[in-house]
Structure formats: structure tokens, C-alpha cells
N, C-alpha and C positions, 0 to 999 in steps of 0.2 A: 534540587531537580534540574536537570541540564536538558534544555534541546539543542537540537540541528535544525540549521534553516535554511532553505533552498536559494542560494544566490540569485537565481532568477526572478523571486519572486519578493526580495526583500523590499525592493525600492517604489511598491503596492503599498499604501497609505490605508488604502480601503479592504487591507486582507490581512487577518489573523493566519498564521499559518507553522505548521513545527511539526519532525518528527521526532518522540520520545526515544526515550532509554530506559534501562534496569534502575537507574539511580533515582531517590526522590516521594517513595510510596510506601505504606506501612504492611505490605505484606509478607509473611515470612517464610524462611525455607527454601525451597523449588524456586519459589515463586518472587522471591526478593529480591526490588522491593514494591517497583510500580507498574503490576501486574494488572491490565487493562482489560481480561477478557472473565467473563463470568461461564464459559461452557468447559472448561477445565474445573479443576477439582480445588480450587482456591478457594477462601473464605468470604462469600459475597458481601461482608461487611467491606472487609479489607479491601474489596476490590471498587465497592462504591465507594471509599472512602479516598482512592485513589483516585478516580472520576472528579470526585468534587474538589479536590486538589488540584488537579488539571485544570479546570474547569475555573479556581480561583486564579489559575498564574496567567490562565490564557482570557480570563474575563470573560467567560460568556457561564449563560444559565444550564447546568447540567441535563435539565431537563427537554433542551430543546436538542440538543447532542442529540445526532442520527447516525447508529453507526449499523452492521451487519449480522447477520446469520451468515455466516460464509462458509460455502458447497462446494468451491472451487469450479465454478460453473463460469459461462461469458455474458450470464443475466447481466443489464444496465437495469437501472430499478430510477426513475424517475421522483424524486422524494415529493412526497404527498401530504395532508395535513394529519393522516394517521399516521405516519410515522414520530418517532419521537425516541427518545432514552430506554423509555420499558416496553416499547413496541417497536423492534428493526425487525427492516424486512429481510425475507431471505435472499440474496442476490451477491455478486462481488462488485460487485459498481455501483458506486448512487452519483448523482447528478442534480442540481439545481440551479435556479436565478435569483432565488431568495438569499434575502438578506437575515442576517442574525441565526443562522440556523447550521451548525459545527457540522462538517461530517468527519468520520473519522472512518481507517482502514488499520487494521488489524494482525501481525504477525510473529512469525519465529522462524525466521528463514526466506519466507517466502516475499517478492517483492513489493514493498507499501506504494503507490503510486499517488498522485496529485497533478491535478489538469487545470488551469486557470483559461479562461479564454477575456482579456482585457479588453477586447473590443464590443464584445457583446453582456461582459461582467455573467459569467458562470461558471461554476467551476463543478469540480468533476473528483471524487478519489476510485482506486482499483485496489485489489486482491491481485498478484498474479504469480501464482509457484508454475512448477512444471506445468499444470495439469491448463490454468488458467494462459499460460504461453500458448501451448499446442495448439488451446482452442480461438487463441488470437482475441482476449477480451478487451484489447486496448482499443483495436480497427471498431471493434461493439459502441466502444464510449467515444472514440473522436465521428460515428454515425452518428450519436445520439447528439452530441453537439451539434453535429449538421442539420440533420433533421427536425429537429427538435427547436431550436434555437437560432439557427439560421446561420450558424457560425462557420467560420472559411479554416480551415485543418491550420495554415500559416500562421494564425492569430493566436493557435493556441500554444499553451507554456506547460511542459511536463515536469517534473521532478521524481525521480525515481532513486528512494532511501536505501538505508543499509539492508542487505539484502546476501544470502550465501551467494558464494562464487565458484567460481571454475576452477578453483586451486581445491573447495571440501567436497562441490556436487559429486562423488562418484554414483555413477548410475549402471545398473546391467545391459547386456544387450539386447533384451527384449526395449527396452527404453530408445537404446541406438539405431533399432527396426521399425521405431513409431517413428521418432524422426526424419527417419530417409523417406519414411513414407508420405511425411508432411509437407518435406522441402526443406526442413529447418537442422538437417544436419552439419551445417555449418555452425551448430552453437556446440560441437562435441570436440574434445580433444581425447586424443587416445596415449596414454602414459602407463609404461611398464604392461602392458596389456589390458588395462584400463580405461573406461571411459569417465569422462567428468563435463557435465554439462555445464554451459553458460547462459544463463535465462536471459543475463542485459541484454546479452547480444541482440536475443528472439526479439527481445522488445522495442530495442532501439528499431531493427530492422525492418519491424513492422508498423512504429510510428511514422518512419520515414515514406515507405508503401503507403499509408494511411493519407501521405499529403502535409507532414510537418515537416517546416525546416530544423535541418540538421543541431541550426545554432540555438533552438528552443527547445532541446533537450538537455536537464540535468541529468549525470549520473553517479550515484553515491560511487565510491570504489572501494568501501568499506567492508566486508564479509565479516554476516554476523554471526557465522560458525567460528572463523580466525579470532574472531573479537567478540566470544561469548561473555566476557567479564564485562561486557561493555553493554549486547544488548541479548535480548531472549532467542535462544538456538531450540530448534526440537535437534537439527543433527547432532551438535555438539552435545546435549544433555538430555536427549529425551524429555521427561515432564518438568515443563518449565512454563513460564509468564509468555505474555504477548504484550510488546509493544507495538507504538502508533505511527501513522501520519493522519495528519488533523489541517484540516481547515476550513475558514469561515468569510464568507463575505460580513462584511462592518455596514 
């Protein structure tokens, strides 16, 4: 089983944290082999079975693992003591100050996100494909730190995983019509008559909007269309697995 770990947050004594890959899980097929999500068509044995595997590498109780229903919506969903493994709420954002309690974000394509704030100790993960960009769900979750938790936008620490890129996104021009209408058509290149979007960009540009320094932003530069062998693509392969980003206050 291989993670990735976000240089910003490594040198955190008091935080579990890692985004997965394809490598390490016993699922087969489509879906091989550490296939994280249960509302695709995978074998739910296999897929708890890759949970609790995670779950042993990363040291925490599976059961406390809070991860999502994800709608591609800007819902922040504030974890509660109903939440838990067999009950996630529907939302792309969760958020807490609790300790020992995983959360995790969910994809194939779309970008996995991780918020830490060390000054107030909370952290935060996001969902954010096109849809979750447009609607600007990160400004959602560095509020909910504000508001919620008292936290100053500066203090907070993002990491943003392997995630497709601007080289696979091609998107039509109804797509390139939403965006000019947003503001956010600076994330489009137009190639051969083509448009191909860049979601980092949208997010980078709106964590910064949002009040974070520039230097407390990770950015994967991985594309996980270019590097389906590596991790879970809907572009590149249609029905396929979801990998993670995962983290835990200790």
C-alpha cells in the first residue's frame, strides 16, 4: 500500500494524514485494488475490507472513520457524534476539532482536498471537481473555520492531491459559457479549437480570495487521468475505484 503526504503537513507530530492510490487493497477488476468508495458497483466486502486495511496502516478504528455522501454541492457538514463509518452525511466538506476521529474525501478525478488550521488544531477535507469549483466550496470551508472555530484564514494549511489536469480536462463550450459567467474563465485553455479546464487554478485562486497565504498552499501536480496506472480516473477509464485523502487529529 503506498501513500502520498503532503510536505506541509508532515512535520505535525499530532496529525495522521495521507492520500491513497490504486496500489494495496483486495478488490478486483475495474476496481483494483484499493477501491474506497461503496456507491459504485464494487464488492462491499472488498471494499470494507480495504477500509480496515487503511485503517490498520494508518492506526485509527475504522469505525470512527467519517467520510461522505458526496453531491458535488458547497455543503460544509460540521462532524457530529452521529456521524461515523456506516452513517456519513451528505455534504463535500466535513470539518472538526475532535480528536481521534478520520475524515476522509473521496475521488476519481475530481480534487481530494485537506485543511489543517495549527493554531486552533482543526481540520477540515473537500470534494471539489468542476461542479464543486464553480460553486467555490473551499471559501464554504475556510468560513466554517472562521466562523465556527475562530480561526484567522493565514493560520490555515491546504494540501490539494492528485487530481486531472489541464492537459485531460477537455470540456465543451457550454462549460466555457459558465465560466466567463462566473469569473473563473482564467482556469480555460483553448488548444486546436478546444477547451481544457484547470480546476487547481479555480482553487488555488480562490483560497487566496478567501485570506490564505500563498506559501500555505500544496499543490499535487500529478494528473490522475495522465497517471491512471497510478490512481482511480472516471476520465481515463470510466467505471473504476475511488481513492482518498484522509486525515486525523491524534
Amino acid at each position: 500500500m503506498k501513500f502520498y503526504h503532503s510536505n506541509l503537513l508532515n512535520s505535525f507530530s499530532n496529525l495522521t494524514h495521507c492520500f491513497t492510490a490504486k496500489e494495496g487493497g483486495v478488490s478486483n477488476g475495474v476496481y483494483s485494488s484499493l477501491n474506497l468508495a461503496f456507491h459504485i458497483e464494487d464488492d462491499s466486502e472488498a471494499v470494507n475490507k480495504n477500509h480496515a486495511l487503511l485503517a490498520d496502516k494508518l492506526n485509527y478504528n475504522k469505525k470512527t472513520l467519517v467520510h461522505m455522501k458526496q453531491i458535488h454541492s458547497d455543503i460544509v457538514h460540521i462532524v457530529c457524534s452521529d456521524d461515523n463509518f456506516n452513517n456519513p452525511p451528505t455534504c463535500d466538506a466535513l470539518i472538526t476539532d475532535k480528536q481521534n476521529i478520520p475524515l476522509m474525501v473521496m475521488v476519481a478525478d475530481c480534487s481530494p482536498i485537506t485543511f489543517y488550521d495549527s493554531i486552533k488544531k482543526v481540520i477540515a477535507v473537500a470534494h471539489a471537481g468542476r461542479q464543486g469549483a464553480f460553486k467555490n466550496i473551499v471559501k464554504n470551508v475556510i468560513d466554517s473555520f472562521k466562523s465556527n472555530y475562530d480561526s484567522d484564514a493565514e493560520d490555515i494549511l491546504v494540501t490539494i492531491g492528485a487530481s486531472i489536469g489541464a492537459c485531460c480536462y477537455e470540456v465543451g463550450a457550454e462549460i466555457y459559457k459558465e465560466a466567463k459567467e462566473l469569473g473563473v474563465e482564467y482556469s480555460l485553455n483553448k488548444k486546436a479549437g478546444n477547451y481544457y479546464l484547470d480546476i487547481s487554478k479555480i482553487l488555488q485562486t480562490q483560497l487566496l480570495e478567501a485570506g490564505m497565504k500563498k506559501e500555505n498552499i500544496e499543490l499535487s501536480r500529478e494528473c490522475s487521468c495522465c497517471k491512471n496506472n497510478k490512481y482511480f480516473s472516471y476520465r481515463a477509464d470510466g467505471t473504476t475505484g475511488r481513492f482518498a485523502g484522509v486525515i486525523k487529529l491524534n
